[in-house]
C-alpha positions in Angstrom: 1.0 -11.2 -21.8 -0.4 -11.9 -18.3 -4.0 -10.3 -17.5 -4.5 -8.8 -14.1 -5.9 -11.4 -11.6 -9.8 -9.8 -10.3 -11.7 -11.6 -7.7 -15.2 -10.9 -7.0 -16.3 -12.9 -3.8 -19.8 -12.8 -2.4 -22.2 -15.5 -1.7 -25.1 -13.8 -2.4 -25.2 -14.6 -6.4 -28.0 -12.0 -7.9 -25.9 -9.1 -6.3 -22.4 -10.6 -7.8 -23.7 -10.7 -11.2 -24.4 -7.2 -12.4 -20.8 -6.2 -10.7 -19.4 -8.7 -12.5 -20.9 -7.6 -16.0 -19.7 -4.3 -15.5 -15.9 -5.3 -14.8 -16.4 -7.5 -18.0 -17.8 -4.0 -19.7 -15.1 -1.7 -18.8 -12.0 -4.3 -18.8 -12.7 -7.7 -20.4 -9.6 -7.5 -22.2 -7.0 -6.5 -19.7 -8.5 -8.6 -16.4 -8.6 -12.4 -16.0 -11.8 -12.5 -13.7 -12.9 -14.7 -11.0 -16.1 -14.8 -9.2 -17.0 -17.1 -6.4 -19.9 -17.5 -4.7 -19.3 -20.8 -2.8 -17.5 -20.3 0.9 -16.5 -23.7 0.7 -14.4 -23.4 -2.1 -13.2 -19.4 -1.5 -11.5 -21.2 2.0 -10.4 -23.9 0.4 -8.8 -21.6 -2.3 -7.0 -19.2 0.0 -5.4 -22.1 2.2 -3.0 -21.7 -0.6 -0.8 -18.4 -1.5 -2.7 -16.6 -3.9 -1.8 -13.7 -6.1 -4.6 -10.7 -7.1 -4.4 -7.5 -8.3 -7.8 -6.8 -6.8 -10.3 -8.5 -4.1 -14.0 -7.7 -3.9 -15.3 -9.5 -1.3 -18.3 -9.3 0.8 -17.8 -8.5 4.7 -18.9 -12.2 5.7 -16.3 -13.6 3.7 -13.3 -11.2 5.1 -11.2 -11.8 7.7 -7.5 -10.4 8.1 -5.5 -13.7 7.3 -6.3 -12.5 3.7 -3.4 -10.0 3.8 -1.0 -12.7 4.4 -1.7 -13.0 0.6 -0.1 -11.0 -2.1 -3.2 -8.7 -3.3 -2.9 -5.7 -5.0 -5.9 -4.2 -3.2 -8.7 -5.1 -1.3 -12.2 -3.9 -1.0 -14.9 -5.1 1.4 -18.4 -5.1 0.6 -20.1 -3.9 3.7 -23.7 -3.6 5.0 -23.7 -1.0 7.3 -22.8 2.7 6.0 -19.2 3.0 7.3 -16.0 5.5 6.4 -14.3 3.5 3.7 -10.7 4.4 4.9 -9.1 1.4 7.2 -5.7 1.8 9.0 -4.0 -0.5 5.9 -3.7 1.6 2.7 -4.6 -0.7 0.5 -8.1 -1.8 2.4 -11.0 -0.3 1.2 -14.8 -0.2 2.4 -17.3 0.0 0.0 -21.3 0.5 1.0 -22.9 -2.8 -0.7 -26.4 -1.1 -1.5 -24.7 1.1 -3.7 -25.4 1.4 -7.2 -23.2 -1.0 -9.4 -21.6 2.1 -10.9 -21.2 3.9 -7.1 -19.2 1.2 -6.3 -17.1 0.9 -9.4 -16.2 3.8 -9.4 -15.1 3.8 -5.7 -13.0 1.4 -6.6 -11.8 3.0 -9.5 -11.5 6.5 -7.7 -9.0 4.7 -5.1 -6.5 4.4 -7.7 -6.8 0.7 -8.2 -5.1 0.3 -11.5 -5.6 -2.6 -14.0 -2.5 -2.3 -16.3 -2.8 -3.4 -19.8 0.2 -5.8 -19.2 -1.1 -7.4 -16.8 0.5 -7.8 -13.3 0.9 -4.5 -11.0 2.6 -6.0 -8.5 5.8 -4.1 -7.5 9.0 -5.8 -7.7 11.5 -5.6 -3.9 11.7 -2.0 -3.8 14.8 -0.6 -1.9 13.9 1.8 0.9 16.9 3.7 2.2 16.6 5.7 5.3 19.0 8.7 6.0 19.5 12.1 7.3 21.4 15.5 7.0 23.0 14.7 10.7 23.0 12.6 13.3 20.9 12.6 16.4 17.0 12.6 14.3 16.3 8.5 15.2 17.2 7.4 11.6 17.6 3.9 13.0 14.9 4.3 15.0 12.8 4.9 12.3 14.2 2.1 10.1 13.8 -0.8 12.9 10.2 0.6 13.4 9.2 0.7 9.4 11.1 -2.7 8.9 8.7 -4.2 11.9 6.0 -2.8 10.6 6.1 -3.8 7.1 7.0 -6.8 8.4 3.8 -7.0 10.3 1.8 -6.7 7.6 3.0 -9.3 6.2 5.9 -8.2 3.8 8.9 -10.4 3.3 11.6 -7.4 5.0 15.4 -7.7 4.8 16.9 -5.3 7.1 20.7 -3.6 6.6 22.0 -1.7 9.3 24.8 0.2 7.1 27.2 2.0 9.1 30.6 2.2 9.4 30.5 0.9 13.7 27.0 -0.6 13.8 25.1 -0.4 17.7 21.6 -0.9 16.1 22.0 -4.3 17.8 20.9 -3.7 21.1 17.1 -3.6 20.5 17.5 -7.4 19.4 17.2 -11.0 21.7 20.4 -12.2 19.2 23.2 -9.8 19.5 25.4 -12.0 18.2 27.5 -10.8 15.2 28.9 -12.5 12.4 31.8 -14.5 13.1 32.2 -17.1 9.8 35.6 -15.6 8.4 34.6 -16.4 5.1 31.6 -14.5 5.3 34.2 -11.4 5.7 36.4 -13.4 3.0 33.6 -13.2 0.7 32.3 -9.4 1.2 35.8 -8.5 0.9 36.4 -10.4 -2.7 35.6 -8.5 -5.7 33.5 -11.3 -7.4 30.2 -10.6 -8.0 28.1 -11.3 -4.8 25.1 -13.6 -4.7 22.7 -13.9 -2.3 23.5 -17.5 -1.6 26.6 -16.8 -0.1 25.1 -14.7 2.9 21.7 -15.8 3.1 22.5 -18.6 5.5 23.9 -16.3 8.1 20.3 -13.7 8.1 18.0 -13.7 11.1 14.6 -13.2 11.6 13.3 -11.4 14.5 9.8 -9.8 13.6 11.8 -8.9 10.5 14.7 -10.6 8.6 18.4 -8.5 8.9 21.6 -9.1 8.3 23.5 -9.8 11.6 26.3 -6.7 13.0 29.6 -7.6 11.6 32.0 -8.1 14.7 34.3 -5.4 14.4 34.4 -2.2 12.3 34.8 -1.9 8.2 38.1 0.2 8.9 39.2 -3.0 10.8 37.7 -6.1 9.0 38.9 -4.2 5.7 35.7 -3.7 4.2 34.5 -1.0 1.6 31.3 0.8 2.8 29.9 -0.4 -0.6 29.6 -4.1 0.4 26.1 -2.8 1.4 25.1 -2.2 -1.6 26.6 -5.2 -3.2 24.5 -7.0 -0.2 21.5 -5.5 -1.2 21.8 -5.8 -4.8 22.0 -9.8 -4.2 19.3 -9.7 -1.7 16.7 -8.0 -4.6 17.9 -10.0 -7.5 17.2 -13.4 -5.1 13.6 -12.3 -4.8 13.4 -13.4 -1.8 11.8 -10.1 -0.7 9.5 -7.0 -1.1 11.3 -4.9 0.8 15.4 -4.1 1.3 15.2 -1.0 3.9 18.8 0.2 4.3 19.5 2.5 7.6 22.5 4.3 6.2 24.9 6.8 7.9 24.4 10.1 7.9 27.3 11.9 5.8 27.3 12.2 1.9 30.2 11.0 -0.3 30.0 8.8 -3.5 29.1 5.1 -1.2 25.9 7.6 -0.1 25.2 9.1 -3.1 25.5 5.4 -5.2 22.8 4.1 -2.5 20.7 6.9 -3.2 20.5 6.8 -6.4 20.0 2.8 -6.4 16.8 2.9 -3.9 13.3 3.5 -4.7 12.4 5.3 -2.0 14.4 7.4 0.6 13.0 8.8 3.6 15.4 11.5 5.4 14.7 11.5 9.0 14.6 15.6 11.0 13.8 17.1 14.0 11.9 19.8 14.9 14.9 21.9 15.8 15.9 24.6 13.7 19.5 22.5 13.8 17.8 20.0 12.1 16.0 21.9 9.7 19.1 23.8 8.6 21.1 20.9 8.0 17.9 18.9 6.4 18.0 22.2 4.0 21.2 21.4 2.4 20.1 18.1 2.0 17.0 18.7 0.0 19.0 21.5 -2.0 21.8 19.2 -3.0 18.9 16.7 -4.1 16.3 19.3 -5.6 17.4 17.8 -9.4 16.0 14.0 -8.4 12.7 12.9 -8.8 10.8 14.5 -5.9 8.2 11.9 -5.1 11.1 9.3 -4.3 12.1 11.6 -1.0 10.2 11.7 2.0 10.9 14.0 5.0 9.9 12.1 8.2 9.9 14.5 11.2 10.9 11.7 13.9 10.7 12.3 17.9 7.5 14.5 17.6 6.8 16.5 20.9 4.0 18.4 20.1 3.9 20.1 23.3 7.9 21.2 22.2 8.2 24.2 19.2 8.2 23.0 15.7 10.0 25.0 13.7 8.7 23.0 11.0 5.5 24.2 11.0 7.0 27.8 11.4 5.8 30.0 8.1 8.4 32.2 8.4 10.8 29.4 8.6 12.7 29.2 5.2 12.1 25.2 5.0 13.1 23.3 1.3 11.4 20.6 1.7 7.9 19.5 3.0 7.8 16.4 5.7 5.6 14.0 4.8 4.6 12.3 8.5 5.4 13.1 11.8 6.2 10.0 14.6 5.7 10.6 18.0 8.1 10.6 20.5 8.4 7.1 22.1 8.6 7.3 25.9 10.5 4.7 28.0 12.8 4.3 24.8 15.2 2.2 26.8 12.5 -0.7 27.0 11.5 -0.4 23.6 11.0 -4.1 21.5 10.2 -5.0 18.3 6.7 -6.0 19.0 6.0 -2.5 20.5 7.7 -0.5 17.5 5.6 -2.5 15.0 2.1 -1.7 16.9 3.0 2.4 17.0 0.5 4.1 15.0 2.8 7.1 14.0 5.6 4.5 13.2 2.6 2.5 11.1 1.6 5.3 8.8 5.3 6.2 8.0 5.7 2.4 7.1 2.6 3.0 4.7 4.8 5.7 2.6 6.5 3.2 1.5 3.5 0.6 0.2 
């Protein structure tokens, strides 16, 4: 079985040693460990894609090009006494002049796993985004986690899955599809591939599948071709993340795509409209796993009443982040979305 991939990076030698012996200590037989004291060679190494479960490195070897890589977790050796949260979950700060064992356990209190078989990498996880109603921002909140992600350098495929897609508009292409055997294809019950589509995606901050060019009513499409599309997309591996923005109803095309993705976030409001509706919701799911649903509270005024703060409110479900209202909505980009802190830190729910 693979061994999980541990770098240790720090030019200084005599401090790299004892952390090294203790890794060897606690996990010689589940890590395959590197340690590299030469800057030459550490540049030269990461010119090329590299895969890691963890990264120790010291501060003057860091830089932020190193999350273009595929690494579990990182954790940066610093000089200076700092707070050792970053705005990237998986970045940590660690006080150098700590005791050996101060900073192994850091690292081990963060949650950094070392799995006996070997690679802890996930596999493309499906996000799908819904809601109890219209009206909460769903696709709002799906552009702006697909940017994001995408930002931090995670391969993102982006389906817009509604029945009369407008999500178009924020893009420079707004181009749909227009290859009739594209639509041939989606509408044939073969087994779909992602080689038969994959020519047609775009990339704009993120990668998406263009709007089809009329209705499903009208191009005779099933609503499940979305999930036949993202099926191929996952088993291609061309991606870490699927995030499907679904419509807001539930019938058996829903309830197949929510039972197929790894994570769903349901987008509310703070309106008590929202919250009643978003009640159902979470009843009708309350016998799924619970950690795979997260409430996002989207357009957050705070100035405005939250009922979902309101104790006496009879709320079934707990929201996980709150994004800010965005003003002058009508100029909104990519770039700008991707760069919104509230956006950024529901993005990370998904990591």
């Amino acid at each position: 079985m693979n061994k999980a991939r541990v770098i240790l990076a720090d030019t200084d030698e005599s401090y790299i040693q004892p952390l090294e012996l203790k890794f060897i200590e606690e996990f010689y037989q589940d890590i395959d460990l590197e340690v590299i004291t030469d800057e030459d060679y550490f540049q030269e190494l990461f010119v090329q894609p590299q895969n890691a479960e963890l990264l120790v490195i010291s501060e003057n070897l860091y830089n932020e090009d190193l999350l273009k890589h595929s690494l579990g977790a990182i954790f940066i050796l610093t000089e200076q006494k700092q707070e050792e949260s970053t705005d990237r979950p998986n970045v940590f700060r660690v006080h150098k002049y700590t005791s050996i064992k101060g900073i192994f356990g850091e690292i081990t209190g963060n949650g950094i796993r070392l799995l006996k078989n070997g690679d802890n990498r996930k596999d493309c996880q499906i996000v799908l985004v819904t809601s109890a109603g219209g009206g909460t921002g769903k696709t709002t909140v799906a552009i702006g986690i697909s940017a994001c992600l995408s930002r931090d350098y995670k391969r993102v495929l982006y389906i817009n899955a509604s029945y009369l897609q407008s999500y178009h508009w924020i893009l420079n292409n707004r181009t749909p599809i227009t290859d009739p055997e594209i639509y041939a294809r989606f509408c044939s019950n073969e087994p779909l591939k992602a080689k038969d589509f994959s020519h047609v995606l775009r990339t704009e901050q993120f990668t998406y599948l263009p709007p089809f060019r009329a209705p499903l009513i009208s191009l005779g499409l099933e609503y499940s071709v979305y999930l036949r599309i993202a099926e191929a997309a996952k088993e291609s591996g061309e991606f870490d993340y699927i995030v499907i923005d679904a419509d807001s109803h539930l019938d058996a095309d829903i309830a197949a795509l929510l039972e197929k993705a790894d994570k769903v976030l349901v987008t509310v409001r703070q309106n008590r409209a929202s919250q009643f509706a978003t009640n159902l919701f979470a009843l009708h799911m309350s016998g799924d796993v619970s950690d795979k649903y997260l409430f996002i509270c989207n357009d957050f005024q705070s100035m405005e009443n939250n009922v979902l703060n309101n104790k006496n409110a009879d709320i079934k479900f707990t929201v996980t982040e709150y994004v800010d209202h965005i003003s002058n909505y009508d100029n909104l980009t990519l770039e700008a979305i991707s760069q919104n802190n509230s956006m950024r830190r529901a993005a990370f729910l998904v990591l």
